[in-house]
C-alpha atoms as an extended CHARMM CRD file, in Angstrom:
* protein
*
       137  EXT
         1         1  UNK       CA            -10.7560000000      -28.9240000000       -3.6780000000  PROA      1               0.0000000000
         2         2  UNK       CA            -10.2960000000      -31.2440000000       -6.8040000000  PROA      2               0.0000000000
         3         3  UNK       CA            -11.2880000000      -30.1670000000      -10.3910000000  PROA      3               0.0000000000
         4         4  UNK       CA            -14.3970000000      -31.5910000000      -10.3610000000  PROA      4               0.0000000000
         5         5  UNK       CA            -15.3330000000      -29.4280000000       -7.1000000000  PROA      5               0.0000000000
         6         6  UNK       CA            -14.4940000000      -26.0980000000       -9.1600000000  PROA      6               0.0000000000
         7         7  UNK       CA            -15.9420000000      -27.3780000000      -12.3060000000  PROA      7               0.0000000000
         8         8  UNK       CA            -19.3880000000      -27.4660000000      -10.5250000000  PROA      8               0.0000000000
         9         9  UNK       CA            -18.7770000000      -24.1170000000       -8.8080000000  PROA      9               0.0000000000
        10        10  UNK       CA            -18.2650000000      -22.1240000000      -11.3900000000  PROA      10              0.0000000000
        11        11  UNK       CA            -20.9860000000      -23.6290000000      -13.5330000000  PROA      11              0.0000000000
        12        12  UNK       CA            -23.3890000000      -22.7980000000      -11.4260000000  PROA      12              0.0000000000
        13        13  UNK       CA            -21.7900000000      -19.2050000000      -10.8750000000  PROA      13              0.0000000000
        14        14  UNK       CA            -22.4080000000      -19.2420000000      -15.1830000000  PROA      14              0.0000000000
        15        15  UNK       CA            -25.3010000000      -20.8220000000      -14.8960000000  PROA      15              0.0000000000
        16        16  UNK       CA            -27.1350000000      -18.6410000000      -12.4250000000  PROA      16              0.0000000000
        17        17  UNK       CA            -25.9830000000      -15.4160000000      -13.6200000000  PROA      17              0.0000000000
        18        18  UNK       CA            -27.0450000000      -16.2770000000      -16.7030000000  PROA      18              0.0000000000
        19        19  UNK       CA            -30.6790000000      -17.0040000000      -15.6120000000  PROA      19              0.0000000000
        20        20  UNK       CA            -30.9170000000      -14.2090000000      -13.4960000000  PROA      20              0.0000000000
        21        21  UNK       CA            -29.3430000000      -11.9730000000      -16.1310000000  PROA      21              0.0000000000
        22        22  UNK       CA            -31.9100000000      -13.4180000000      -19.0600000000  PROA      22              0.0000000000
        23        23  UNK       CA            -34.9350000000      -13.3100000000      -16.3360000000  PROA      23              0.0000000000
        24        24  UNK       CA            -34.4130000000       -9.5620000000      -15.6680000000  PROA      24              0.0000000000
        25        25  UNK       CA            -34.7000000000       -8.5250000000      -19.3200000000  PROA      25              0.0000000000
        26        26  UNK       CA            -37.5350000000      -11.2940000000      -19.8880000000  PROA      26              0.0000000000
        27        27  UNK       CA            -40.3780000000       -8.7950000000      -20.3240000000  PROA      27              0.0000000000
        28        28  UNK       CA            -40.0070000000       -7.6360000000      -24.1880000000  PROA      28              0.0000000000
        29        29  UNK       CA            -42.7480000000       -5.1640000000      -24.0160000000  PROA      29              0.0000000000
        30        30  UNK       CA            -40.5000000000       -2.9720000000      -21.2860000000  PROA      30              0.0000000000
        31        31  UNK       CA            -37.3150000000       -2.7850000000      -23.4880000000  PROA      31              0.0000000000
        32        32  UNK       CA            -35.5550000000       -1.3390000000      -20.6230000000  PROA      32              0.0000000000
        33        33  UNK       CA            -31.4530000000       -2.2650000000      -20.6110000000  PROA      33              0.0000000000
        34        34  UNK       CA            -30.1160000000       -4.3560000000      -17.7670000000  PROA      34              0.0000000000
        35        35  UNK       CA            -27.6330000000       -0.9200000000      -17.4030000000  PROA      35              0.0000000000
        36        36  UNK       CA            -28.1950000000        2.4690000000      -18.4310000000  PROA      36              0.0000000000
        37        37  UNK       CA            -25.3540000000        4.2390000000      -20.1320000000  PROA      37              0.0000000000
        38        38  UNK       CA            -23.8510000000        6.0880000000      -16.6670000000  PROA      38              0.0000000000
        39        39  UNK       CA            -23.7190000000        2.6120000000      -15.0400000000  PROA      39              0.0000000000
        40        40  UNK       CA            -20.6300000000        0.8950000000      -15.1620000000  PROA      40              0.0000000000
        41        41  UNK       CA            -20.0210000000       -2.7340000000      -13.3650000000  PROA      41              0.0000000000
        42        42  UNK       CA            -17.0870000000       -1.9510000000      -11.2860000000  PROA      42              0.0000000000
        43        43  UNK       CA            -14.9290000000       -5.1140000000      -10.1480000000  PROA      43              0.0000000000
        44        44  UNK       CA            -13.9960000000       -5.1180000000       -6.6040000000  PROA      44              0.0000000000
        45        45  UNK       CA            -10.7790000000       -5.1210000000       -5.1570000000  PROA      45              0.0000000000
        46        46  UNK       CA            -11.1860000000       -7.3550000000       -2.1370000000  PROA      46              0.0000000000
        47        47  UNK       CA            -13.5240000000       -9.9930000000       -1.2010000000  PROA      47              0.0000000000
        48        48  UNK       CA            -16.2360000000       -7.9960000000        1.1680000000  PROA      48              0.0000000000
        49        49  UNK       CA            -17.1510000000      -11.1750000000        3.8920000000  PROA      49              0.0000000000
        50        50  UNK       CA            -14.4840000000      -13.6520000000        2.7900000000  PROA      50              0.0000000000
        51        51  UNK       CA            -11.1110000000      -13.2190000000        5.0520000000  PROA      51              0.0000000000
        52        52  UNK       CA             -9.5270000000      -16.1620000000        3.1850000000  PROA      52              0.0000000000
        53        53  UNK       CA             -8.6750000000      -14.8180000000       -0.2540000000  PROA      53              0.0000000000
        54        54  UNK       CA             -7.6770000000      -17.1920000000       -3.0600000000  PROA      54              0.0000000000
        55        55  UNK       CA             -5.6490000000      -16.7610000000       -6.3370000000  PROA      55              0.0000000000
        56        56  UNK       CA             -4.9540000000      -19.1750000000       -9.2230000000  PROA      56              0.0000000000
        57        57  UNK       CA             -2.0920000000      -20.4060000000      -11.6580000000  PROA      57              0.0000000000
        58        58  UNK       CA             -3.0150000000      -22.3400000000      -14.4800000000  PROA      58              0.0000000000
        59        59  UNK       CA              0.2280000000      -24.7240000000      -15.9660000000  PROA      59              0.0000000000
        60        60  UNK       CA             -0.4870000000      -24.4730000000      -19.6870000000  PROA      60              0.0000000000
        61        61  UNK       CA              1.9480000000      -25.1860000000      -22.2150000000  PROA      61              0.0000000000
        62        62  UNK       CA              4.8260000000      -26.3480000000      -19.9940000000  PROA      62              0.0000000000
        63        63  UNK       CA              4.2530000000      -22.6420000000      -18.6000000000  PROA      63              0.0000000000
        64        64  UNK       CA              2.9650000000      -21.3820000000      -14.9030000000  PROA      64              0.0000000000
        65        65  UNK       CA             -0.2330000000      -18.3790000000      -16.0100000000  PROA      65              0.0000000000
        66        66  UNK       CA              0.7760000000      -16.1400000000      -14.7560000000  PROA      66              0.0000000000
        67        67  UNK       CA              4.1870000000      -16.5000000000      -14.1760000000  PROA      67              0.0000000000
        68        68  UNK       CA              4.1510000000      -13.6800000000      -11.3370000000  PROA      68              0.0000000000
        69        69  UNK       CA              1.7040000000      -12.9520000000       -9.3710000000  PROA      69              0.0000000000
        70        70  UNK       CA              1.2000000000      -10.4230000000       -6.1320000000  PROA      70              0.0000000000
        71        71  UNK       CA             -0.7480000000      -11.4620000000       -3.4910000000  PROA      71              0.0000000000
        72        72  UNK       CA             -1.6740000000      -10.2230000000       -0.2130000000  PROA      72              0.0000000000
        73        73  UNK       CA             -0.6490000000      -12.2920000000        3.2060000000  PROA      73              0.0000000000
        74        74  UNK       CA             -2.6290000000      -14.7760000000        3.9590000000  PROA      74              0.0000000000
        75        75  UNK       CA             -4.0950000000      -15.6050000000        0.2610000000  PROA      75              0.0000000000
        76        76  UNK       CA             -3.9930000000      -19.4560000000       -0.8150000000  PROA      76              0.0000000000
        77        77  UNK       CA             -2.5930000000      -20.0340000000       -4.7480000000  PROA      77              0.0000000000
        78        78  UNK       CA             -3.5310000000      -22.9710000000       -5.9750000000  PROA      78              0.0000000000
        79        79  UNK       CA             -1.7430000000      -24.3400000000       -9.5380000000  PROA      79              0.0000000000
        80        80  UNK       CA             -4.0410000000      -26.4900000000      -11.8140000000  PROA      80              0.0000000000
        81        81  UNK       CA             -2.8290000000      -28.6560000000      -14.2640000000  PROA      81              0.0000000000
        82        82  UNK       CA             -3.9430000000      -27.8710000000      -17.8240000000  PROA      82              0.0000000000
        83        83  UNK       CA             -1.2300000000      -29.9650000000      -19.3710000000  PROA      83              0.0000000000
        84        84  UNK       CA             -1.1330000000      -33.6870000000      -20.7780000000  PROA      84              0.0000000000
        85        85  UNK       CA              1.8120000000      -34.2860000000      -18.5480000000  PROA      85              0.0000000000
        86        86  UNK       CA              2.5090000000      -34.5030000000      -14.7590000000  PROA      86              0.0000000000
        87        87  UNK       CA              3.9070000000      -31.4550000000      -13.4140000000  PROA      87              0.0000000000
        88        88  UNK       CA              5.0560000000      -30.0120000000       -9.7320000000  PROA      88              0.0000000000
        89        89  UNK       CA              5.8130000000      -27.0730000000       -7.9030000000  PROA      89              0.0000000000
        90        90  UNK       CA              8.9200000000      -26.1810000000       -5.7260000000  PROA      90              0.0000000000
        91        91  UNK       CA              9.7290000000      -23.4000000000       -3.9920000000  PROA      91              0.0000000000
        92        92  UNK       CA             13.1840000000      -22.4030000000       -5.0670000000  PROA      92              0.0000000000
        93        93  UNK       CA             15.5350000000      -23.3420000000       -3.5920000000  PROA      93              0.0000000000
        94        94  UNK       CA             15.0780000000      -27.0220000000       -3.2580000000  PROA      94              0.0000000000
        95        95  UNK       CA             11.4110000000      -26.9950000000       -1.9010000000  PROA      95              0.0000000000
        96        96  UNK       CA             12.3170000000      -24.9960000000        1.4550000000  PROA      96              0.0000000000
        97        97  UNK       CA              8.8770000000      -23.3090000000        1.6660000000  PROA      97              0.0000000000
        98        98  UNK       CA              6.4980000000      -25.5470000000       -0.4060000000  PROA      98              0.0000000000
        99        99  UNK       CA              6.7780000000      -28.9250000000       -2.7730000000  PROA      99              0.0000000000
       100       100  UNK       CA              3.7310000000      -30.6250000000       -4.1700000000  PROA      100             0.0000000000
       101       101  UNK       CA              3.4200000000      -33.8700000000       -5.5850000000  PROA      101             0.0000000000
       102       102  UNK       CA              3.6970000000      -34.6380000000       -8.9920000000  PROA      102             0.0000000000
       103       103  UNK       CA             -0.4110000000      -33.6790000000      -10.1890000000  PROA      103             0.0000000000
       104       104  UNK       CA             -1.5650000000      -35.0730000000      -13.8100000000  PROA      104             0.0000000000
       105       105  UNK       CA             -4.2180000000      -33.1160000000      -15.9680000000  PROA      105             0.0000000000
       106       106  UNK       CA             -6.9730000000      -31.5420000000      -14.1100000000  PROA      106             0.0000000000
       107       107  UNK       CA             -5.3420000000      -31.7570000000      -10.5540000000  PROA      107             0.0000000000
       108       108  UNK       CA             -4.3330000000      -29.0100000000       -8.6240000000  PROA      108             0.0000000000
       109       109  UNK       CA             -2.0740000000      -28.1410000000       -5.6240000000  PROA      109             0.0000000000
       110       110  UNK       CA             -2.8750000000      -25.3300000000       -3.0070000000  PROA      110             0.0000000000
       111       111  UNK       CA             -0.1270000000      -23.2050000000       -1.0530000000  PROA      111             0.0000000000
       112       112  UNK       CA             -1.2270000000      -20.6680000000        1.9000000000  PROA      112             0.0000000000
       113       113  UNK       CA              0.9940000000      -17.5490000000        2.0120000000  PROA      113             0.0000000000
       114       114  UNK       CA              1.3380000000      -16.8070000000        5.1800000000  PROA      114             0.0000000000
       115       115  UNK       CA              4.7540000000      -14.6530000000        5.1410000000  PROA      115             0.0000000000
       116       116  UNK       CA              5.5200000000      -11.7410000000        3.5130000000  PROA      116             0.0000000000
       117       117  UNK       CA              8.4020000000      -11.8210000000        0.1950000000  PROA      117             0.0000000000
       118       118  UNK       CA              9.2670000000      -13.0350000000       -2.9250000000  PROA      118             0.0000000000
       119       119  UNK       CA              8.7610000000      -16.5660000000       -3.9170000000  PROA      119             0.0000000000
       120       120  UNK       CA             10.4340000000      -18.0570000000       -6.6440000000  PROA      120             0.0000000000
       121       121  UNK       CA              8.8080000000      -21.4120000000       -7.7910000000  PROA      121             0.0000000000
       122       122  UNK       CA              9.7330000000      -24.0440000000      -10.7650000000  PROA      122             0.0000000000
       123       123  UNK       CA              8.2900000000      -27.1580000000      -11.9940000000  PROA      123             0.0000000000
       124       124  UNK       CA             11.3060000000      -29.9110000000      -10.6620000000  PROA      124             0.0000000000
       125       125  UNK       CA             10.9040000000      -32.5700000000      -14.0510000000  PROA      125             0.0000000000
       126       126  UNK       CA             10.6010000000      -29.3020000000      -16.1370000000  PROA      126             0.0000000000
       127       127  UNK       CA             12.9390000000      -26.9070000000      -14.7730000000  PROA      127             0.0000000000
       128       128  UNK       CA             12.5340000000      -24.1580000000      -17.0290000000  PROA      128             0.0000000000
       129       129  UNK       CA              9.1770000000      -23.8240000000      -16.1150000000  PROA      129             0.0000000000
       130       130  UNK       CA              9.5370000000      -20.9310000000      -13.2550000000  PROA      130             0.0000000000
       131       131  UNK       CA              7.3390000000      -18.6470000000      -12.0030000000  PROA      131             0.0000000000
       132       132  UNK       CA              7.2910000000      -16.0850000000       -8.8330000000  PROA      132             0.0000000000
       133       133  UNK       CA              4.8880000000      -15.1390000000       -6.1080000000  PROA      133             0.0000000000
       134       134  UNK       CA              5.2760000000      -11.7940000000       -4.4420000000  PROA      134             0.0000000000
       135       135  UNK       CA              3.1420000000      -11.5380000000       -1.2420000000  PROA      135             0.0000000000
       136       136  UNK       CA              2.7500000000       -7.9980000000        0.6460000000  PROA      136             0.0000000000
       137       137  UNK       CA              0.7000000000       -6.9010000000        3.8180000000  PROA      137             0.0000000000
């Protein structure tokens, strides 16, 4: 998906949570707190009805964020560039697993993991950009 795709996801993720969030609480006269003190939001772990799981690097600074990263089989990264200045990613050595295109500001490149071990990544114009990918069962 481009930037613009993920732009309007999440703003409606932000946007919705936020109305539902200010709707609940909307009655003054109850004073009641969206959470009493015992309940905690717990994050989960794995997606519950998704078997495609997704991760993402941000290039920021001439950096990869984060630089590693450990993923389960199977998961899809996918860099976006934060950056003024075209960027890629290689898998090291010389692009034997995966090699994008060079992507300016606000485009992105997705990768599928499909095999488990260690990947070690760089940006090719910027070589001292590096990062790592470790992907397990």
């Amino acid at each position: 998906m481009n930037k613009f795709v993920w732009i309007i996801i999440i703003l409606i993720i932000i946007l919705g949570g936020g109305y539902y969030l200010f709707s609940q609480n909307s009655n003054p006269s109850t004073n009641q707190p969206l959470l009493t003190p015992t309940e905690s939001i717990q994050p989960t772990s794995e997606p519950t009805t998704d078997t495609q799981k997704e991760s993402m690097v941000e290039i920021v600074n001439y950096t990869f964020s984060p630089s590693t990263l450990s993923i389960k089989r199977g998961t899809t990264v996918t860099w976006t560039n934060q950056d003024d200045v075209n960027h890629d990613v290689v898998s090291d050595p010389n692009g034997d697993v995966f090699k994008s295109e060079l992507f300016s500001k606000g485009e992105s490149y997705s990768f599928t993991f499909d095999n488990v071990g260690t990947y070690n990544y760089y940006c090719s114009i910027h070589p001292r950009m590096k990062g790592n990918i470790e992907v397990t069962e």
